[in-house]
KOLSE-334719 format. One record per residue (C-alpha): x, y, z negated; residue in one letter; chain. Coordinates in nm, 3 decimals. Each point is the difference from the previous one (the first is absolute). Layout:
N
{X=X	Y=Y	Z=Z	type=A	mol=A} $
...
END
This chain:
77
{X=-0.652	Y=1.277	Z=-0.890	type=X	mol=A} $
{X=-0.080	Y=0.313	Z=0.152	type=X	mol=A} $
{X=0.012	Y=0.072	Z=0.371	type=X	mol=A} $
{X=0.345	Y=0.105	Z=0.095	type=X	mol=A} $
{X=0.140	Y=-0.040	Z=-0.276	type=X	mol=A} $
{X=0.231	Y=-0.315	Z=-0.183	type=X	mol=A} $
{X=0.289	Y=-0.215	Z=0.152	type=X	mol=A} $
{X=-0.219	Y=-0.167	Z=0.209	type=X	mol=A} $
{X=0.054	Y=-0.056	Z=0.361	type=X	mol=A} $
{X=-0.337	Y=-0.146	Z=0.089	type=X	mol=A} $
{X=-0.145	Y=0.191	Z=0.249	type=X	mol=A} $
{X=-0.360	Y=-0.021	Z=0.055	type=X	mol=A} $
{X=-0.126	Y=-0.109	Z=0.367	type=X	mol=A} $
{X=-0.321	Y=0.195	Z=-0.010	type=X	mol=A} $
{X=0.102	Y=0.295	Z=-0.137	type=X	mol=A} $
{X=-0.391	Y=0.115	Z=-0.073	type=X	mol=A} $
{X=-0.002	Y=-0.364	Z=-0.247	type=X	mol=A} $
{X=0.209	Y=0.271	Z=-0.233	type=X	mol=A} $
{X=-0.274	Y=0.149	Z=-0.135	type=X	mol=A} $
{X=-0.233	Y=-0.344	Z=-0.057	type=X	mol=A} $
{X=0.307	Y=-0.102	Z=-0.176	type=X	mol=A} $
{X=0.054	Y=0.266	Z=-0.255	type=X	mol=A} $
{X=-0.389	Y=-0.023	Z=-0.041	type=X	mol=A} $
{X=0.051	Y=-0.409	Z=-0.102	type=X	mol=A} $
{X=0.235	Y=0.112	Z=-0.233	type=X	mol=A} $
{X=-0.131	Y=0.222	Z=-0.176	type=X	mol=A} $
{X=-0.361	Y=-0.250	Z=-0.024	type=X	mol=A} $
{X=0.200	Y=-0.258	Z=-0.099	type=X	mol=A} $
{X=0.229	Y=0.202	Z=-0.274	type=X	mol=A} $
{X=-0.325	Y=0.132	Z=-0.136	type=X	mol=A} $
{X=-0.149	Y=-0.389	Z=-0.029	type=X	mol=A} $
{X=0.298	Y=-0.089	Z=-0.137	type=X	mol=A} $
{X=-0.017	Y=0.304	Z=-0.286	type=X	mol=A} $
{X=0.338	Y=0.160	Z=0.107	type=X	mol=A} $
{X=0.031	Y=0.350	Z=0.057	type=X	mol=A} $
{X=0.135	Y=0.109	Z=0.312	type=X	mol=A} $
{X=0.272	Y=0.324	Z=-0.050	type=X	mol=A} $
{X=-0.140	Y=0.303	Z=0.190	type=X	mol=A} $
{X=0.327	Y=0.102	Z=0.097	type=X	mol=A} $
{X=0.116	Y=-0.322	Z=0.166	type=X	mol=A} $
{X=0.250	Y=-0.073	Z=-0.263	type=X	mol=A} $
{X=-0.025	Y=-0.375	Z=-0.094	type=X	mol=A} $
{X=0.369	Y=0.028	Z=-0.258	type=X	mol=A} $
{X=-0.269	Y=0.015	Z=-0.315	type=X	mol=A} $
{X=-0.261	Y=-0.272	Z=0.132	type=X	mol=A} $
{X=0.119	Y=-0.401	Z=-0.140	type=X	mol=A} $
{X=0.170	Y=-0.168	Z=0.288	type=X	mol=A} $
{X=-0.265	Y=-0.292	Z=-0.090	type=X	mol=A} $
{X=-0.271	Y=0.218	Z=0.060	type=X	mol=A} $
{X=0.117	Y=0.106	Z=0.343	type=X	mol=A} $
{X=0.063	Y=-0.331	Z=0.129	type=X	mol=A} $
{X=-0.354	Y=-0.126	Z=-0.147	type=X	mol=A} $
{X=-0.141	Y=0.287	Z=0.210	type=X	mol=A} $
{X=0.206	Y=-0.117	Z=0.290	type=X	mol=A} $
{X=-0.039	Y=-0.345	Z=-0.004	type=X	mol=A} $
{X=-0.401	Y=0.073	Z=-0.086	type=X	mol=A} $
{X=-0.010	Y=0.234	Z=0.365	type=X	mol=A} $
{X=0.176	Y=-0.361	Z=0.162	type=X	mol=A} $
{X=-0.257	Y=-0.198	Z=-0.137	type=X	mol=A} $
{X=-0.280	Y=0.257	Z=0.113	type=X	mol=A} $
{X=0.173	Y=0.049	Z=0.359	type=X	mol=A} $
{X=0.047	Y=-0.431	Z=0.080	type=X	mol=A} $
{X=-0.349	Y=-0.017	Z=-0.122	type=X	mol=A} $
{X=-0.156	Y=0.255	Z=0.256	type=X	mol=A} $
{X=0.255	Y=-0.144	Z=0.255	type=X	mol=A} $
{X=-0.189	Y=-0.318	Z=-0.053	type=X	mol=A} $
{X=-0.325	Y=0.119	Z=0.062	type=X	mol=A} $
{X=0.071	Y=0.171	Z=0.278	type=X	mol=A} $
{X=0.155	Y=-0.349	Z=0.165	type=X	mol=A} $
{X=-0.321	Y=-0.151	Z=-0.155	type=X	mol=A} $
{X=-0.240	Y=0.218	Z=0.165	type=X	mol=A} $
{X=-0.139	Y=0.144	Z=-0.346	type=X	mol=A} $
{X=0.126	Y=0.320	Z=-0.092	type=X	mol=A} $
{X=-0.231	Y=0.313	Z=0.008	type=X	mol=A} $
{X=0.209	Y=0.301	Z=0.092	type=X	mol=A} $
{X=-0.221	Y=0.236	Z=-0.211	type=X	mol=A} $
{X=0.036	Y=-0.204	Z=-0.329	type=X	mol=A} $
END
């Protein structure tokens, strides 16, 4: 999950989002109790873990996508 690194081929479309991003993830690991490897190295973290912090930063991402549409999302929460 760490910037640049993985198979992915997603490529962000505002490249400054990047470091919100990492930020969510590492908010959202920490709510979740998971640790987060320093060194980027996610081969020791559960696979369930990971995708409960990825499908946690979707939740988190449609939900401030919806307030935005809805006119109610404070951009210094």
């Amino acid at each position: 999950m760490a910037t640049g690194q993985g198979r992915s081929n997603n490529q962000l479309v505002v490249q400054q989002a990047a470091s919100a991003l990492a930020q969510l993830k590492y908010e959202v690991a920490q709510e979740l109790g998971i640790q987060i490897p320093q060194d980027g190295y996610y081969g020791y973290v559960a696979t369930r873990d990971t995708g409960a912090i990825g499908g946690h930063i979707t939740r988190r991402l449609v939900q401030i996508a919806e307030q935005q549409l809805s006119g109610q999302y404070s951009s210094n929460r």
